[in-house]
TIVOLO-145742 format. One record per residue (C-alpha): residue number from 1; residue in one letter; x, y, z. Coordinates in nm, 4 decimals. Each point is the difference from the previous one (the first is absolute). Layout:
N
ATOM|n|res|c1|c2|c3
ATOM|NUM|A|X|Y|Z
...
END
This chain:
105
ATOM|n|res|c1|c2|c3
ATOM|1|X|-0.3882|5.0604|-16.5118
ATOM|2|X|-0.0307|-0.3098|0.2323
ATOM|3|X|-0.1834|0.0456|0.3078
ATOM|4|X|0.1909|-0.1059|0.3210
ATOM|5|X|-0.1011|-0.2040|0.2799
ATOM|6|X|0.0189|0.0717|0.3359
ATOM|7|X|0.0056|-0.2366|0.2337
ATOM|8|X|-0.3070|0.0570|0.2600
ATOM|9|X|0.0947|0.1133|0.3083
ATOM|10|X|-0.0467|-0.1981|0.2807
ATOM|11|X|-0.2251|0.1270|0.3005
ATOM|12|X|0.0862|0.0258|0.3491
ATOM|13|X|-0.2976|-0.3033|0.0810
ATOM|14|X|0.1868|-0.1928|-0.2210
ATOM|15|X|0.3663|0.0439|0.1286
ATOM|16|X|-0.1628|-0.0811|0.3435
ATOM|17|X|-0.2157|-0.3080|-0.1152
ATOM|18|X|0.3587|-0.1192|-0.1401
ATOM|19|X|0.1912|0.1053|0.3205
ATOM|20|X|-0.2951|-0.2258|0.2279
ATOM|21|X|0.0316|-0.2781|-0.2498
ATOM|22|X|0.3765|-0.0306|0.0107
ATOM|23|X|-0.0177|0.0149|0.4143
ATOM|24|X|-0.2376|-0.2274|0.0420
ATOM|25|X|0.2173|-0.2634|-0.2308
ATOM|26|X|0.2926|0.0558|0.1905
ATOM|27|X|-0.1836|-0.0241|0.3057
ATOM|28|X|-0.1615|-0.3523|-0.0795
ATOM|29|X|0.3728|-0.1033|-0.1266
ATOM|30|X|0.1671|0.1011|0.3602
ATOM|31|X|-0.3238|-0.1970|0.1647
ATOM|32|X|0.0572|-0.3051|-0.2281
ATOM|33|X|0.3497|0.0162|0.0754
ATOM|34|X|-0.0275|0.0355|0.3577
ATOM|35|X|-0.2895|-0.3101|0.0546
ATOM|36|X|0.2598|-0.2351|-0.2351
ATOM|37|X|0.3136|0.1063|0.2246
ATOM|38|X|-0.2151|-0.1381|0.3109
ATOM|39|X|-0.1289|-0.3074|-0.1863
ATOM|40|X|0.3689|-0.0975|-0.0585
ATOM|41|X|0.0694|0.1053|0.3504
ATOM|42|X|-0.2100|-0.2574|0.1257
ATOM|43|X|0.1005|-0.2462|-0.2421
ATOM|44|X|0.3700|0.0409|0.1399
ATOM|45|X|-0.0525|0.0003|0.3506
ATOM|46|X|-0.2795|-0.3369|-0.0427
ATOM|47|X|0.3284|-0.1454|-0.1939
ATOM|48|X|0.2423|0.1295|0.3160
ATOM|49|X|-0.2516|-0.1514|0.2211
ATOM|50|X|0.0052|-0.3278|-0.2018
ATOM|51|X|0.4210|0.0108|0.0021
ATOM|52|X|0.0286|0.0500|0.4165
ATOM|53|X|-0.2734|-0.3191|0.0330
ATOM|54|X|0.2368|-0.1965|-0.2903
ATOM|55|X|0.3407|0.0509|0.2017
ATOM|56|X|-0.1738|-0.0490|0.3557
ATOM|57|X|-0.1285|-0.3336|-0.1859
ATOM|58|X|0.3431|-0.0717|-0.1089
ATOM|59|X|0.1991|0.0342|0.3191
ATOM|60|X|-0.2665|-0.1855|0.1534
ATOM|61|X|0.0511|-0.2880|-0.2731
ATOM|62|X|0.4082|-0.0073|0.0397
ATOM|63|X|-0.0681|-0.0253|0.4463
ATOM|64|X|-0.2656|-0.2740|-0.0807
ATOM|65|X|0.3114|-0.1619|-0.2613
ATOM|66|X|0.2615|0.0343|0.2708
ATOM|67|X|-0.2156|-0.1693|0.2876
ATOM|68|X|-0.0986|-0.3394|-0.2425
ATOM|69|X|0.3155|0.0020|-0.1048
ATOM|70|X|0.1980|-0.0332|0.3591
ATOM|71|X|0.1574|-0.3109|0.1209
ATOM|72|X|-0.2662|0.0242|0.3358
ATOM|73|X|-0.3330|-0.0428|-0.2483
ATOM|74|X|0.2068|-0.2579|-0.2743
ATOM|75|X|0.1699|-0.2289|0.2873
ATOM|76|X|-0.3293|-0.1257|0.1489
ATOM|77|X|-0.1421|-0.0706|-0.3478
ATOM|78|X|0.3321|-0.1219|-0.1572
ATOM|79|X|0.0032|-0.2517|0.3091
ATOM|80|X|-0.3826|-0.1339|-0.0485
ATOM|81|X|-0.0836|-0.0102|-0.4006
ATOM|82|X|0.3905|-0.1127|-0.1365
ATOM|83|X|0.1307|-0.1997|0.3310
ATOM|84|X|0.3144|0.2437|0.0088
ATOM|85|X|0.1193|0.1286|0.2852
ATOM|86|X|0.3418|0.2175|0.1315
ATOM|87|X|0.3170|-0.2340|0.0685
ATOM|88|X|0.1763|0.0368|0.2711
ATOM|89|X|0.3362|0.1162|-0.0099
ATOM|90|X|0.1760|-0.3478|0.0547
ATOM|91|X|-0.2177|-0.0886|-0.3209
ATOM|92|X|0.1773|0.2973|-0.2229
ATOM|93|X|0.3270|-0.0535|-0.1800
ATOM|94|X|0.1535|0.2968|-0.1496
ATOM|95|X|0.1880|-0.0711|-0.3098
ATOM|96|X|0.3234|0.1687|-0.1001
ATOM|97|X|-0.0368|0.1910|-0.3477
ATOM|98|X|0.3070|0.0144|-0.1885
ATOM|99|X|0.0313|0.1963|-0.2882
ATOM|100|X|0.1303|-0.1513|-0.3351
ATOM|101|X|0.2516|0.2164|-0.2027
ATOM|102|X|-0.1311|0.1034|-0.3010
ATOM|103|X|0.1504|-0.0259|-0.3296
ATOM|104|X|0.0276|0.2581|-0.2486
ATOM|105|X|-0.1117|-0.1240|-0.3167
END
């Protein structure tokens, strides 16, 4: 008759060696977790930080736009590097626009 195995038992320093093992994985995975959700944290708020400095930049940009572009700054150097200059209002004719009737084709 064959002789059948038993699997060996384990042994309550085993079960507890196992147990310590097992917690001290999980533990180092919630750690790891934790210390890569604050690196990212950092990254996003750095990135934030970089966004509010980028639209300040921009609004700053479009005033800077509007003021080189109005008639006060471009008169004065319209006047002394092309010769031009405003007419006055004896000097402007205003010309009648008539519109021509369109034909189907």
């Amino acid at each position: 008759m064959a002789t059948r195995r038993v699997a060996p038992r384990r042994r309550g320093r085993t079960t507890v060696a196992l147990a310590l093992v097992g917690f001290f994985l999980v533990t180092i995975s919630v750690i790891g977790r934790r210390s890569w959700g604050r690196a990212l944290q950092r990254d996003l708020s750095g990135i934030e930080r970089t966004r509010t400095q980028l639209s300040g930049e921009v609004i700053k940009l479009e005033s800077e736009i509007r003021s080189a572009s109005s008639r006060n700054r471009l008169a004065p150097l319209v006047e002394s590097t092309l010769g031009m200059r405003v007419p006055a209002d004896t000097q402007v004719i205003d010309l009648q626009v008539t519109e021509v009737p369109r034909v189907a084709p």
